[in-house]
C-alpha positions in Angstrom: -57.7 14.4 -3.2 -56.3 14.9 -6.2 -56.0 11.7 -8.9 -52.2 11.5 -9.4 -51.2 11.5 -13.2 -54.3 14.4 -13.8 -53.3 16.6 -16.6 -52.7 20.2 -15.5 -50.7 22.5 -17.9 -49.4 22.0 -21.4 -46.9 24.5 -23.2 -48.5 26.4 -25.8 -46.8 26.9 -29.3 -45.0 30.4 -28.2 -43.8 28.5 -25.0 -41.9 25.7 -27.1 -41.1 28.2 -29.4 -39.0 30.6 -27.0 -37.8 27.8 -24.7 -34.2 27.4 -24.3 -34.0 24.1 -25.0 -35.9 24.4 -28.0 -32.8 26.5 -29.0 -30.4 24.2 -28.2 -31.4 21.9 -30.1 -31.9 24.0 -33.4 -28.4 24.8 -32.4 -27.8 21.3 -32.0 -29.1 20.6 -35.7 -31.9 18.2 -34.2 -35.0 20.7 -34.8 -38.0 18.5 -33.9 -36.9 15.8 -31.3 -38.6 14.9 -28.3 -37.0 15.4 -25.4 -36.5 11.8 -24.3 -34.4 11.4 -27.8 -32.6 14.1 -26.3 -32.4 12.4 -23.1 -31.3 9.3 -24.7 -28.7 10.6 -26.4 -27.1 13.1 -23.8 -26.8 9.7 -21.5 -26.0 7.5 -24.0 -23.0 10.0 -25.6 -22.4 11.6 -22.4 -18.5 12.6 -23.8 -20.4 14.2 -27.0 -23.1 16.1 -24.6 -21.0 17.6 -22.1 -18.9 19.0 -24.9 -21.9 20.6 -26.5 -22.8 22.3 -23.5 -19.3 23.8 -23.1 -19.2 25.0 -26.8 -23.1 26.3 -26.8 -23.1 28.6 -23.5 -19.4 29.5 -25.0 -17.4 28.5 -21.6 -14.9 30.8 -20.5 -11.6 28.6 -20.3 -9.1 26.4 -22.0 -11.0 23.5 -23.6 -7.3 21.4 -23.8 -7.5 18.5 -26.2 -7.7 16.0 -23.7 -10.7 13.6 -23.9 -13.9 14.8 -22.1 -14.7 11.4 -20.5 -12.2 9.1 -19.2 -12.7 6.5 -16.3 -15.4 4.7 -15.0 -17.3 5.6 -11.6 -16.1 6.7 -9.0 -13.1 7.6 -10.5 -14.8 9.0 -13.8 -12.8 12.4 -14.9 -13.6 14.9 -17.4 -12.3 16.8 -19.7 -8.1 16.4 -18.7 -6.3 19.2 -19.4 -9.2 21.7 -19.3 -8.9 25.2 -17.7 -11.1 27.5 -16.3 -12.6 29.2 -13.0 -15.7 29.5 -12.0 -16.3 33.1 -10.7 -14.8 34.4 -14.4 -17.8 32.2 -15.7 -20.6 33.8 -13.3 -19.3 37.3 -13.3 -18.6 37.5 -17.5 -21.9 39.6 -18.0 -21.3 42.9 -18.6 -25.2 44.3 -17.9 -27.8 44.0 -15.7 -28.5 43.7 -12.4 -26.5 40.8 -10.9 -28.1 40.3 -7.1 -31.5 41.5 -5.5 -31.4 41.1 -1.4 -34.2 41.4 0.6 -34.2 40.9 4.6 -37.3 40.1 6.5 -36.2 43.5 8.8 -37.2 45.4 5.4 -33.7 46.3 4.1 -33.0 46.0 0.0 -30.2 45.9 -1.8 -29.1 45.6 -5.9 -25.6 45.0 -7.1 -25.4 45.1 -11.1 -23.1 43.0 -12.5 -20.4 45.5 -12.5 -21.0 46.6 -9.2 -20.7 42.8 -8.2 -17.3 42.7 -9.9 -15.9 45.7 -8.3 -16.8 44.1 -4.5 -15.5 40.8 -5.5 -12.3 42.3 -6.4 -11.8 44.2 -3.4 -12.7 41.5 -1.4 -10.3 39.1 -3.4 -7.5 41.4 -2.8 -8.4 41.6 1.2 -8.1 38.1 1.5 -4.3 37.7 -0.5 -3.5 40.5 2.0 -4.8 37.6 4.3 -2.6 35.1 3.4 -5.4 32.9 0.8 -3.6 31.6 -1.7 -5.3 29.0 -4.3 -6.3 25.8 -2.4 -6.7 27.2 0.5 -10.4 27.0 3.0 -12.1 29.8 3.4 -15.3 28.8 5.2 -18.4 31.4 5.9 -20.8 31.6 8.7 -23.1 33.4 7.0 -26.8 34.2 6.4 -27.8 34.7 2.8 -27.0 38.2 2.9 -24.5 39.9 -0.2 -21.4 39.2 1.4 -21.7 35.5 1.5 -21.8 35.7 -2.1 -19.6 38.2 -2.9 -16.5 36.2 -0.3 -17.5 33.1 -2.3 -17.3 34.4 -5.3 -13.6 35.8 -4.5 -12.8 32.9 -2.7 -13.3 31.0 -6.2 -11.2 33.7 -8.1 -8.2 32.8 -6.4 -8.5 29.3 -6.5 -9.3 28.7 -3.2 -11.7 26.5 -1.7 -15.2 28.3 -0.1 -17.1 25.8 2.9 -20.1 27.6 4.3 -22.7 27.0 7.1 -25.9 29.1 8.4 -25.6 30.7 11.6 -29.0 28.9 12.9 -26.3 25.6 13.3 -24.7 25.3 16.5 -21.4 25.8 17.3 -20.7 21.8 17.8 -22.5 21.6 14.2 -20.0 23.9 12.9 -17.2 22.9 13.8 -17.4 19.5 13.2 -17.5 20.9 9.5 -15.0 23.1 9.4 -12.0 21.7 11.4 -12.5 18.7 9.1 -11.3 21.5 6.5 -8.4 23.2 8.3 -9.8 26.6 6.8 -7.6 30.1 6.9 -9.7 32.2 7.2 -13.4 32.5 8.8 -16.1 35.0 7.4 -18.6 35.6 10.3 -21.7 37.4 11.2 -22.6 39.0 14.8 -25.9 37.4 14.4 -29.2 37.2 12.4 -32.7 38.0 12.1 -35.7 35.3 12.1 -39.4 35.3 12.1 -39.2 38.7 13.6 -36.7 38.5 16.6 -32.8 38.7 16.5 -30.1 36.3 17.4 -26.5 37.7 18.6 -24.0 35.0 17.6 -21.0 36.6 18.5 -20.1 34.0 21.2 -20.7 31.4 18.8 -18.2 33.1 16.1 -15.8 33.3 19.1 -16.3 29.4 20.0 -16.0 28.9 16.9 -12.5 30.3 15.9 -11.4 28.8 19.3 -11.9 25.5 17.7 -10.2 25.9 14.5 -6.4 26.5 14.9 -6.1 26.6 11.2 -7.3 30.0 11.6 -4.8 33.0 10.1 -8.0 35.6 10.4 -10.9 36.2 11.6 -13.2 38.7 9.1 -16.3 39.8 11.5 -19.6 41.4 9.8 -21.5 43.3 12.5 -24.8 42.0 10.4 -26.5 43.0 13.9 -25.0 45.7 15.3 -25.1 47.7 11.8 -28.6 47.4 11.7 -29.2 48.8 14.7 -27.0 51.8 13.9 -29.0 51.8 10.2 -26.0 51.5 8.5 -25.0 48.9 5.9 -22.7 45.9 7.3 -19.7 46.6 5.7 -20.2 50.8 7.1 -19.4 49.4 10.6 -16.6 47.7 12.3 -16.1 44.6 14.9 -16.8 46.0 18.5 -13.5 45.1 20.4 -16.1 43.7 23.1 -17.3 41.0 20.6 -13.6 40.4 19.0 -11.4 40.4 22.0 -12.0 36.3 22.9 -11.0 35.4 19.3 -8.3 33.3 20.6 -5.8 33.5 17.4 -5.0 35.4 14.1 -5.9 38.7 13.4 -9.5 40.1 13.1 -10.7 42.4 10.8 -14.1 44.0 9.5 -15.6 43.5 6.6 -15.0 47.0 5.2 -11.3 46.4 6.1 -11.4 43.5 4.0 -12.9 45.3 1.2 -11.1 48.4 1.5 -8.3 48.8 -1.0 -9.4 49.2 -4.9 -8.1 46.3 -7.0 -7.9 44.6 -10.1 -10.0 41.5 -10.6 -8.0 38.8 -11.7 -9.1 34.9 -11.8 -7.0 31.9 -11.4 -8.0 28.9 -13.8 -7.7 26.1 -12.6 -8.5 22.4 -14.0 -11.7 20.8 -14.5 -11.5 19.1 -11.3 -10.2 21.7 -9.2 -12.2 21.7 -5.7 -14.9 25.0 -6.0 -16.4 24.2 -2.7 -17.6 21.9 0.5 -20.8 21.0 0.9 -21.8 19.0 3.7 -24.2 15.7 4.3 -26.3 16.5 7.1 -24.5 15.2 9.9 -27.4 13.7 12.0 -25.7 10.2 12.1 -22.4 10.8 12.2 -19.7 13.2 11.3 -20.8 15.2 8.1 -19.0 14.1 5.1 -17.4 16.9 3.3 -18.6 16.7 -0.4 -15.8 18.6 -2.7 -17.3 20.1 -6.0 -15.1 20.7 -8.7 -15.3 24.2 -10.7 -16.2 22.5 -14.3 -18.2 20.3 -13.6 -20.4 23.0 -11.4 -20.2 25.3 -14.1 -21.1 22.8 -17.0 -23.9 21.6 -14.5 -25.6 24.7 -13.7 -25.3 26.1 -17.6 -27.3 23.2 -18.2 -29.8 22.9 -15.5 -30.8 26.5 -14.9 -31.2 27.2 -19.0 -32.5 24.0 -19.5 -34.9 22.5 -16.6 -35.6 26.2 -15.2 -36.1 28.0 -18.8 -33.4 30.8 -17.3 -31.5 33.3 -18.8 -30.7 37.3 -19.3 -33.4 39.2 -17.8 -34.7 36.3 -15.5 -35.2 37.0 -12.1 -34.4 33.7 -10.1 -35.3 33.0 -6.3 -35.4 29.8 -4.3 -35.9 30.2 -0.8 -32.4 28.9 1.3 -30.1 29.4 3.5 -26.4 29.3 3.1 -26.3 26.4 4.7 -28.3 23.7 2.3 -27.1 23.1 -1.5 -30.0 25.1 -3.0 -27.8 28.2 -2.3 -25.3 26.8 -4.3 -27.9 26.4 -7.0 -29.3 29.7 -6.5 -26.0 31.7 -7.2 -25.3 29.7 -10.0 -27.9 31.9 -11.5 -25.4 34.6 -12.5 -23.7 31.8 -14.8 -26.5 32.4 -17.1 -27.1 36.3 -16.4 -30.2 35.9 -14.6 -30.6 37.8 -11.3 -30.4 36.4 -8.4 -32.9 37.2 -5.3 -31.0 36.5 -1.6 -33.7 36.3 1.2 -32.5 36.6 4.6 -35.3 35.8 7.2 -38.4 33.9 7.7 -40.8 31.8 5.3 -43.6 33.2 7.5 -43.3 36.1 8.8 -44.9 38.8 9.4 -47.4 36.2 7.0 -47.7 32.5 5.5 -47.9 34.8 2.4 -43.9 36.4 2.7 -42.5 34.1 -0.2 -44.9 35.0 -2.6 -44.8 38.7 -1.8 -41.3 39.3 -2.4 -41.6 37.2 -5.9 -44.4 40.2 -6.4 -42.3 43.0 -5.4 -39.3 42.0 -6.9 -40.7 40.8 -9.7 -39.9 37.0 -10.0 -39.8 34.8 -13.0 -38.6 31.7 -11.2 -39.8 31.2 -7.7 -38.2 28.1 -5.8 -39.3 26.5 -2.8 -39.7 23.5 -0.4 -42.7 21.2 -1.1 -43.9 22.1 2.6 -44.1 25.4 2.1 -46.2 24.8 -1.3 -48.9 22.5 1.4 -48.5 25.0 4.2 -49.7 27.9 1.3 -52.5 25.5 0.5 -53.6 24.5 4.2 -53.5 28.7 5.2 -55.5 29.5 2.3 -53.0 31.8 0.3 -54.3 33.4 -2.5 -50.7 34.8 -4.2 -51.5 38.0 -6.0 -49.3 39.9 -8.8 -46.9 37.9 -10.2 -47.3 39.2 -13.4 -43.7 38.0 -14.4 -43.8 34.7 -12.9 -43.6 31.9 -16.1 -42.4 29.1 -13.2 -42.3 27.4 -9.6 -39.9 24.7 -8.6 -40.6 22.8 -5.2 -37.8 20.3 -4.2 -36.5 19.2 -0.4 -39.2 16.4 -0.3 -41.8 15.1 -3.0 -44.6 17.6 -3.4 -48.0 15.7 -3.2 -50.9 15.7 -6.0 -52.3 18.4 -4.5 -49.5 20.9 -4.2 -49.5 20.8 -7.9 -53.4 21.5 -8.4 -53.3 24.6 -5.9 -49.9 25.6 -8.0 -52.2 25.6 -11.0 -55.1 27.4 -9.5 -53.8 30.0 -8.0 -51.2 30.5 -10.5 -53.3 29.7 -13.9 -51.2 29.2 -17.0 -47.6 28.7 -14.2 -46.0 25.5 -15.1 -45.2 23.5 -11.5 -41.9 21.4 -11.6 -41.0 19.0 -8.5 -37.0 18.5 -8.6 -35.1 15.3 -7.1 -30.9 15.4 -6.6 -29.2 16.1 -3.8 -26.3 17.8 -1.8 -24.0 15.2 -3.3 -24.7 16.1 -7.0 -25.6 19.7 -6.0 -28.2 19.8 -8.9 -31.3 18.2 -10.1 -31.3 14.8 -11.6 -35.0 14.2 -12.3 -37.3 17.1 -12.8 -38.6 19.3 -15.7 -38.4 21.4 -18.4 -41.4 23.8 -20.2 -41.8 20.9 -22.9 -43.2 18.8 -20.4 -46.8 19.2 -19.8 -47.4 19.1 -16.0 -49.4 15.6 -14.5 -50.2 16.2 -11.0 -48.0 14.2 -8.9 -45.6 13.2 -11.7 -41.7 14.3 -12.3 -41.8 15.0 -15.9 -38.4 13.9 -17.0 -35.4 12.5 -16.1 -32.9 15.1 -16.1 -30.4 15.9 -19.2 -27.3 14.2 -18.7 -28.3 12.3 -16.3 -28.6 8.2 -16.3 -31.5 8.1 -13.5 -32.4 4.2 -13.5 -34.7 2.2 -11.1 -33.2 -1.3 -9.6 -35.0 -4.3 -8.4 -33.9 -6.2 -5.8 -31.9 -8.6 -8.1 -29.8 -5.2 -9.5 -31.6 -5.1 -12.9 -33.5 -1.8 -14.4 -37.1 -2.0 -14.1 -40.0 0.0 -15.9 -43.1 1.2 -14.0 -42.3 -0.5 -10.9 -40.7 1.3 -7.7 -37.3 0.3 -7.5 -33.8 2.0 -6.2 -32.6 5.5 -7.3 -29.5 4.8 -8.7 -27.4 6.5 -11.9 -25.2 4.2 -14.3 -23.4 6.8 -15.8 -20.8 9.3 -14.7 -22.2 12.9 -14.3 -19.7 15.6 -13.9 -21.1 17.7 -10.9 -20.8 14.1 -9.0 -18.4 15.0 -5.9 -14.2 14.6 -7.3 -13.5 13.5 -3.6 -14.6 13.5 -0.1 -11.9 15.8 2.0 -9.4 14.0 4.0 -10.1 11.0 2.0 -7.3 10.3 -0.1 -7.4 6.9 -1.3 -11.5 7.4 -2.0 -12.7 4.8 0.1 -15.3 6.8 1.9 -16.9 7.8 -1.4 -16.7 4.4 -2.7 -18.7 3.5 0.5 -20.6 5.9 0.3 -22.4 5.3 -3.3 -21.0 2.1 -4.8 -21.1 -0.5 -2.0 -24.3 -1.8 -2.9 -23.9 -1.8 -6.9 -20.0 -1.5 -7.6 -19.7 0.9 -10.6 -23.5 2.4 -10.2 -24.4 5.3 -8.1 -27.0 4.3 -5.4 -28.5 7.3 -4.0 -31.0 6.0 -1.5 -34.1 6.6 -2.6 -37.4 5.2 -4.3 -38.7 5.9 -7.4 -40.9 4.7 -10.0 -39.5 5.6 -13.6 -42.9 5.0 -16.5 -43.0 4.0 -19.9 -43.0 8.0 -21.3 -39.6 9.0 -18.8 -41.8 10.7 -16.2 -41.1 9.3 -12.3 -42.0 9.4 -8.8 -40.0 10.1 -5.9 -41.1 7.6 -2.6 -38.9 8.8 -0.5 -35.9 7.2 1.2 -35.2 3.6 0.5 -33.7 3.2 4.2 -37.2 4.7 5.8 -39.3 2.3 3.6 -43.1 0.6 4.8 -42.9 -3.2 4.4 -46.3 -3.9 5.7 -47.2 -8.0 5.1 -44.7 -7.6 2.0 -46.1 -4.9 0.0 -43.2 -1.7 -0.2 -44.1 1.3 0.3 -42.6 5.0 0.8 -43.1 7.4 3.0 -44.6 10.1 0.8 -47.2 8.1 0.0 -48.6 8.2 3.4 -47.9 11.8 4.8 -49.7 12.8 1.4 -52.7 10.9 3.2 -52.1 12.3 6.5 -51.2 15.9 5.9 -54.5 16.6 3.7 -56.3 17.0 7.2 -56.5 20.1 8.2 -55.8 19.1 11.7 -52.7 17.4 10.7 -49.9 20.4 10.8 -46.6 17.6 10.3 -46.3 13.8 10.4 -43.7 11.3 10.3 -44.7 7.4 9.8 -42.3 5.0 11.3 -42.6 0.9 10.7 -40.5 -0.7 13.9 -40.2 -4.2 11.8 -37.0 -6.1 11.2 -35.8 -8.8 9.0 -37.8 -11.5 8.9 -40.2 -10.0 11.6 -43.0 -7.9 11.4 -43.4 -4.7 13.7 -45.5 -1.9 14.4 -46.6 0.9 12.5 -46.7 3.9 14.3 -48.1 7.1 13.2 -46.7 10.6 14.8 -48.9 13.8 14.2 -47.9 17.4 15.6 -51.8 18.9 15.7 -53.1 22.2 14.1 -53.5 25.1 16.2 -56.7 24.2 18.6 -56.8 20.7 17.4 -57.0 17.5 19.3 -56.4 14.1 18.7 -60.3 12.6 18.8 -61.8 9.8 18.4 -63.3 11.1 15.0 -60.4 11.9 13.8 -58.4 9.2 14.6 -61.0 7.1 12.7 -61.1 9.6 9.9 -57.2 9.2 9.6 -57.4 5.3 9.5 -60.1 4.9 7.8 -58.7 7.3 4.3 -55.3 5.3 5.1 -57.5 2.1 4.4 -58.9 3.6 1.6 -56.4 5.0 -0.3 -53.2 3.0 0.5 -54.2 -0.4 2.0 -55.5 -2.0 5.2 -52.0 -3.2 5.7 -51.2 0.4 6.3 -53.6 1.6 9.2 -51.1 2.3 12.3 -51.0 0.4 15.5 -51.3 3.5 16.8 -51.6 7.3 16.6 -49.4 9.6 18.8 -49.3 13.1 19.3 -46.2 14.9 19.3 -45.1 18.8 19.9 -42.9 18.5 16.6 -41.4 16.2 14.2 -37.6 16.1 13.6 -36.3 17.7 11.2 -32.4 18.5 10.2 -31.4 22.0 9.4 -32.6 21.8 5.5 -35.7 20.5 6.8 -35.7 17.0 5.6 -37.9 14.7 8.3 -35.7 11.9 10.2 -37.3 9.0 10.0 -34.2 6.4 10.4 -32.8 8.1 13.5 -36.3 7.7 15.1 -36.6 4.6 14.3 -33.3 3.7 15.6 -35.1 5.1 18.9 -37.9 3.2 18.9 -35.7 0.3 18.6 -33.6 0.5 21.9 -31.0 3.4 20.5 -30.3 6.0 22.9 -31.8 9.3 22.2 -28.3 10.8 22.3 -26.7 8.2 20.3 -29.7 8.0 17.7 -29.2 12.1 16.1 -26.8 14.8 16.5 -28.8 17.5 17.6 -26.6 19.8 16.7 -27.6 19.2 12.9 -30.6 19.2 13.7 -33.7 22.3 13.8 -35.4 21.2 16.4 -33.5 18.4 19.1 -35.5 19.0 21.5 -38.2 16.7 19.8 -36.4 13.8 20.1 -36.8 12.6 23.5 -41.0 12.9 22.7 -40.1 9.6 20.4 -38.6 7.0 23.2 -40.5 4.4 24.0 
C-alpha cells in the first residue's frame, strides 16, 4: 500500500519556467501567482477569463461585441453574436505533422497538417455533392482510424452536425443513437480489428441504415476488405455483395467521396452552434444526446490541452479511445493547439500488456493518456515501459486511479509527472485535474480545473471543505451541453443536472475538495457504501481489493435501503489459476478491516466470470444493484451499451 497524500514529483525551476501556463500568465500581467489565485479568479470573473482565452490563443472568428456571459444555468450563453467554426480553428496550422495512425494489424499512417486540409476538403465537397448542408447529422460508425477524423472535421466545416459511435456497439446500441438524430448521411466501416482477430460488420452497417429513414447516403469504408487486398481504405470500393441490402439512398465509397479536388471553405457559425452529439451511456435508458456547441469546445480545449496537459506545437498527444467515448473528442482537439495527434485502432493488449507504452516509444509520445485500469493492469503484469525519451506526461481518467498507480507511474517513469482527470461526457473535458505547477501526491487530484467552479455539497446544499460531499459546479462553463436533441423546451437537461440543486450543476459524484484546492474522486454518489452510517465510495474499496494479485476486477455492491440496512456483497472475477480460498477470503476481509473499517467486511464474497462494464469501460454498479433487488436482468441494463451483457445474469439472486 501506498500512504495516500505521499509526495512524489515536484516541477523543477526549467519546468515552471517553460510551462504554458506560466506564459499565460506573464501574458496575463500576473507573473508570480499561484495557481489557485488563478483559479479563483477564472471562476470568480468567469466573463473576464473566457475572454482571455479567446484573445491569448488568438481565436479564429468574429468576437461580436456582445457580452461573453449572459444567463444563469442552464440557460447560461456566451459570447452573443460571436462567429466562428471549429475545423478553421483545428486545421489553421500551416506545419507539421497533423495525425499519426497506428493499427494493432501493423499499418501507419501521417497526414501533415496540409495534407489533413487537402482530405478534409475533398471530403467536404463529397458530402455537399451529398446533400449536407449546415445543420445537418452526419453520424460515423467508425473505428479510430483517419477517416473518422478527417469526415468530422468536414462535417464541422460546413456547419453540420457530426454524432459518432464505435463499431464494437451493437446495432440496437446504435440506432437508438442515431435515429434520435435523423442523420443524412452514414459513414461506415465493413468491420474492425481487435486483440488480434477481425470483425465483419457489414450486416450491422446494413441493419443499421435499414433503421434510419433519414438516410440520403450511405458512404461505405471497406476498412476490412482493403486490408486484406493491402491497400489503403479509401484505394478500394464497397463490394456490391455487402451494399446491395442498404435499403435507401445511394451508396458510395469512400474514395468516391473524396474524389473531386476542392476548395476548403468553412462556415462560421455562432458560439452556440451544435459541433457534435455525444451520447450518455445508455445502460438505463435511452442515451441522451448531449449537443456541444463549436465555441465553447474550442475555447474549452485551447484551455485544457495548453493548460492541464502542458500541450502545444511539436507535442505528440495520445490517449487511448475509441470513437465512441468523449476522450476521442478530447484527443482530436489536439490539432487546436498544433500538437499531433496519435489514432490507435486495436487492442490495449495485444500481442502484449505492454502495446500502449510501445507505441508512445515508437511514435515518440510526449503525452500519453489512458484509463486508470490500464495504469493497475501495467502494474499487476509487471511492465517495465522502456524508451520514452520524449514522454514529459501521463494522464489516467475513466475511473479514479488508486495510490498506487501513481507510485508505479513514478517509478517506472522517474521524473514523469502523473495527472488523474475527473469530467465527463457531458462537459466533454476535464473539470478537476492537473497542470505541471502541481507537485504530484499520490492519490490526490491536484487542482480544480481553470474555469471551472468544482464545489463539494453536504447534505443540507452548503459547500464544505475537507469533507466528501457532492460534485457539483456553481458556475456556468461554456463546454456545458447548449441542449439535449429533441428537447426543445430544455426540460430534460434541467432534469438532468439541476433537479437536485436548481441553478447548480450536480454531476453525481463524490469528492473531497482540501484546504490547498487538491481533491478526491469517490466514485458515484448513486453507488455509494452506507455501512452503520459512515459514507463511503466505491474507489475506496476496489483500491483495497484490486491490490491482490489474485483479484483481476471487482465491483462492491451495498443491497441497503432507506431506513434499512442490507448486505454488502463483494464480486471478484479471479486471476488466471486463482481460486477463491479460504486464505484468501480471510486475507481480503481482514485488509478491508484494516484499512477501511469493520463496518466494511462483506457478507459475502462471490466469484464471477466478469464484472459489467459499459462500452467506455466504466463498472455498473447501480444496474446491479437494481438486480440484486428484485429488477429483472433485462430490465436492469441495456446490454446493448454494454461490453460484456452476458455477465449480467451471473448477478441475480
Amino acid at each position: 500500500m501506498v500512504a495516500e497524500g505521499e509526495l512524489l514529483w515536484e516541477p523543477g525551476e526549467e519546468v515552471v519556467a517553460r510551462a504554458r501556463l506560466t506564459r499565460y500568465l506573464e501574458w496575463l500581467g500576473r507573473p508570480g501567482d499561484d495557481y489557485e489565485s488563478l483559479w479563483r479568479w477564472s471562476v470568480d470573473e468567469p466573463a473576464a477569463f473566457w475572454t482571455s482565452i479567446w484573445e491569448h490563443f488568438d481565436v479564429v472568428g468574429e468576437r461580436g461585441d456582445g457580452p461573453a456571459l449572459s444567463g444563469a444555468m442552464p440557460r447560461a450563453r456566451w459570447f452573443a453574436g460571436a462567429r466562428l467554426n471549429y475545423a478553421e480553428n483545428a486545421l489553421r496550422h500551416a506545419e507539421g505533422t497533423a495525425m499519426i495512425f497506428v493499427s494493432e494489424d501493423g499499418a501507419r499512417q501521417e497526414l501533415t497538417f496540409a495534407e489533413l486540409r487537402e482530405e478534409v476538403a475533398r471530403v467536404r465537397a463529397g458530402l455537399v455533392r451529398l446533400g449536407v448542408t449546415r445543420g445537418d447529422r452526419v453520424a460515423g460508425y467508425l473505428p479510430n482510424i483517419p477517416q473518422a477524423l478527417i469526415a468530422f472535421l468536414a462535417t464541422a466545416s460546413l456547419g453540420a452536425i457530426w454524432s459518432a459511435g464505435s463499431p464494437d456497439f451493437g446495432v440496437p446500441s446504435i440506432v437508438d443513437r442515431f435515429r434520435q438524430i435523423a442523420p443524412k448521411v452514414l459513414i461506415a466501416v465493413d468491420g474492425y480489428h481487435y486483440n488480434g482477430r477481425s470483425y465483419d460488420r457489414s450486416a450491422a452497417v446494413n441493419e443499421i441504415a435499414a433503421a434510419l429513414p433519414s438516410l440520403r447516403a450511405t458512404v461505405w469504408i471497406p476498412y476490412l476488405a482493403a486490408a486484406e487486398e493491402g491497400r489503403a481504405p479509401q484505394q478500394a470500393e464497397p463490394l456490391p455483395l455487402h451494399t446491395r441490402q442498404v435499403p435507401h439512398g445511394q451508396v458510395v465509397g469512400w474514395e468516391g467521396l473524396r474524389a473531386e479536388e476542392a476548395p476548403l471553405e468553412f462556415e462560421r457559425v455562432p458560439f452556440d452552434h451544435p459541433l457534435w452529439i455525444l451520447y450518455s451511456s445508455g445502460t438505463t435508458g435511452l442515451p441522451k444526446p448531449i449537443v456541444h456547441g463549436h465555441g465553447g469546445i474550442v475555447l474549452e480545449h485551447l484551455k485544457s490541452l495548453s493548460f492541464h496537459q502542458d500541450l502545444g506545437e511539436g507535442d505528440v498527444f495520445f490517449w487511448y479511445t475509441t470513437t465512441g467515448w468523449m476522450m476521442w473528442n478530447y484527443l482530436v482537439g489536439a490539432l487546436l493547439v498544433g500538437a499531433t495527434a496519435v489514432l490507435y485502432d486495436g487492442s490495449a493488449a495485444h500481442p502484449s500488456p505492454a502495446a500502449l507504452w510501445r507505441i508512445a516509444d515508437s511514435e515518440g509520445v510526449t503525452y500519453f493518456g489512458t484509463g486508470a485500469p490500464y495504469i493497475m493492469a501495467s502494474l499487476k503484469a509487471g511492465i517495465r515501459p522502456t524508451g520514452l525519451e520524449r514522454l514529459r506526461g501521463v494522464g489516467s481518467t475513466g475511473s479514479p486511479l488508486p495510490p498506487e498507480g501513481f507510485a508505479w507511474v513514478t517509478a517506472e517513469l522517474p521524473g514523469v509527472p502523473v495527472g488523474s482527470f475527473s469530467g465527463g461526457t457531458d462537459v466533454c473535458t476535464g473539470f478537476v485535474g492537473a497542470t505541471v505547477l502541481h507537485p504530484i501526491r499520490a492519490g490526490i487530484i491536484p487542482c480544480r480545473s481553470l474555469g471551472a467552479k468544482v464545489e463539494a455539497y453536504d447534505p443540507a446544499g452548503k459547500p464544505v471543505t475537507g469533507e466528501v460531499g457532492e460534485l457539483v459546479i456553481t458556475r456556468p462553463m461554456p463546454s456545458m451541453p447548449v441542449m439535449f436533441w429533441n428537447d426543445p423546451d430544455g426540460e430534460r437537461y434541467a432534469e438532468s443536472y439541476f433537479d437536485v440543486y436548481p441553478g447548480v450543476w450536480r454531476h453525481g459524484d463524490w469528492i473531497k475538495i482540501n484546504e490547498d484546492g487538491s481533491c478526491v474522486i469517490y466514485g458515484r454518489s448513486d453507488s455509494t457504501l452506507n455501512r452503520g452510517g459512515v459514507r463511503m465510495g466505491t474507489s475506496e474499496f476496489y483500491r483495497v481489493v484490486e491490490r491482490f494479485e489474485e483479484v483481476a476486477d471487482s465491483l462492491v455492491i451495498d443491497t441497503g435501503q432507506l431506513g434499512q440496512e442490507g448486505r454488502l456483497l463483494l464480486y471478484v472475477t479471479l486471476a488466471e489459476g486463482a481460486e477463491l480460498s479460504g486464505t484468501l477470503e480471510r486475507a481480503l476481509c481482514d485488509a478491508l478491516r484494516t484499512e477501511l473499517s469493520p463496518r466494511h467486511v462483506p457478507n459475502e464474497i462471490r466469484v464471477v466470470p466478469g464484472i459489467p462494464r459499459t462500452l467506455s469501460g466504466k463498472k455498473l454498479e447501480v444496474p446491479v444493484r437494481k438486480i440484486l433487488l428484485g429488477t429483472p436482468v433485462e430490465q436492469a441494463a441495456n446490454p446493448d451499451a454494454m461490453a460484456n451483457p452476458e455477465v449480467l445474469r451471473h448477478f441475480q439472486p
